[in-house]
C-alpha positions as CSV (number, residue, x, y, z in Angstrom):
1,X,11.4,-20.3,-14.1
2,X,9.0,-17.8,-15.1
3,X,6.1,-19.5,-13.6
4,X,7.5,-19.3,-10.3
5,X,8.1,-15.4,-10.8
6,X,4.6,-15.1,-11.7
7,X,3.3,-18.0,-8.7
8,X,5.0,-15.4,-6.5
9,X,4.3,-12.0,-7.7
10,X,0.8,-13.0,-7.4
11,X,1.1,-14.4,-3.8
12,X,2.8,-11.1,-3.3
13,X,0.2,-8.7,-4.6
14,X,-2.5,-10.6,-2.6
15,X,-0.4,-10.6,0.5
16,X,-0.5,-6.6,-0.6
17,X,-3.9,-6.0,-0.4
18,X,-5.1,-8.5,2.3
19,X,-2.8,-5.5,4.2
20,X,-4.2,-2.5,2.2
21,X,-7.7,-3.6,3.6
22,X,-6.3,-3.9,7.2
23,X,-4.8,-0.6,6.8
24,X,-7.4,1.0,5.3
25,X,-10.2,-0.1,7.7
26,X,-7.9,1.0,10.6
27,X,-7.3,4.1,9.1
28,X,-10.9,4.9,8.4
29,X,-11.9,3.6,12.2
30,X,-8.9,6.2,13.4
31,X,-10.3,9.1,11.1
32,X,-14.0,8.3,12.4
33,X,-13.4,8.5,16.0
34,X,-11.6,11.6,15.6
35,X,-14.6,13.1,13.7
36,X,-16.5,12.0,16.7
37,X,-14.3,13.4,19.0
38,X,-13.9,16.7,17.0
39,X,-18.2,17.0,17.0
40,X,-17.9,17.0,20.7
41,X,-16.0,20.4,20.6
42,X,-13.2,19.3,22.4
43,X,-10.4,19.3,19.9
44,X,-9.0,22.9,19.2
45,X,-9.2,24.5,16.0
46,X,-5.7,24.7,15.7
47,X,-5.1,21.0,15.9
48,X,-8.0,20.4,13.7
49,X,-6.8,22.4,10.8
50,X,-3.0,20.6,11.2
51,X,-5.3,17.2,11.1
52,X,-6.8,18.1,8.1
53,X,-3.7,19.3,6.5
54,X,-2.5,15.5,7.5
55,X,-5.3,13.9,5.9
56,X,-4.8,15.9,2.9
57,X,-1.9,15.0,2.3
58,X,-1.8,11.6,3.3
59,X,-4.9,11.3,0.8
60,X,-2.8,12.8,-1.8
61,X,0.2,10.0,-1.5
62,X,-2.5,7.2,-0.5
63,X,-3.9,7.5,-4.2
64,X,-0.9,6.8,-5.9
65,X,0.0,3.8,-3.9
66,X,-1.7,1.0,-5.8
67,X,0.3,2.4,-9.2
68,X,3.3,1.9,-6.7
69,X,2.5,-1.8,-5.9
70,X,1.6,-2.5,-9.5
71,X,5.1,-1.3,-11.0
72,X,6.6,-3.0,-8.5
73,X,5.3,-6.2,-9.5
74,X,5.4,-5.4,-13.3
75,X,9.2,-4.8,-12.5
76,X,9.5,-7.9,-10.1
77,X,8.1,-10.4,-12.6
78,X,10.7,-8.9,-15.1
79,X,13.4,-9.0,-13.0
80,X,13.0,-12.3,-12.1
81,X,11.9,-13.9,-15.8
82,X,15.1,-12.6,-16.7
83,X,17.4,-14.0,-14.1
84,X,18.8,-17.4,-14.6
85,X,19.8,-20.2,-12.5
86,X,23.2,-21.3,-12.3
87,X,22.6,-25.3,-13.6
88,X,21.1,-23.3,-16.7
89,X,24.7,-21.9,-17.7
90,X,26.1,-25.4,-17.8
91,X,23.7,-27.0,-20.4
């Protein structure tokens, strides 16, 4: 049954990052027109320095999601390696 944890935690982490890509290209496209839109002079420097703050932090958190993903699916393939079926407590 371990093959299947593994057949799935793989399927899994490539379901992951087909999404990290989607995110991460909409994310750059939304940080690009706002740089646009900032050259222009029409966003206040307030609001620009609160959107920087944002991206700061949002950068800070973004960098430490793949080590997320990963331990997740270290810990899912254990999980489920160790997990039995019930017809395998009968034989």
């Amino acid at each position: 049954m371990a093959a299947r944890a593994w057949v799935v935690g793989l399927i899994g982490l490539f379901a992951v990052w087909i999404a990290m890509e989607v995110l991460t290209g909409m994310i750059g496209t939304m940080w690009g027109v706002y740089k646009v839109i900032n050259g222009t002079g029409l966003v206040d420097p307030d609001w620009d320095r609160r959107a920087q703050a944002i991206k700061s932090t949002f950068l800070g958190v973004w960098s430490y999601i793949p080590f997320i993903i990963f331990l997740a699916f270290i810990v899912y393939i254990v999980i489920e390696s160790l997990r039995r079926r019930p017809e395998e407590y009968y034989v």
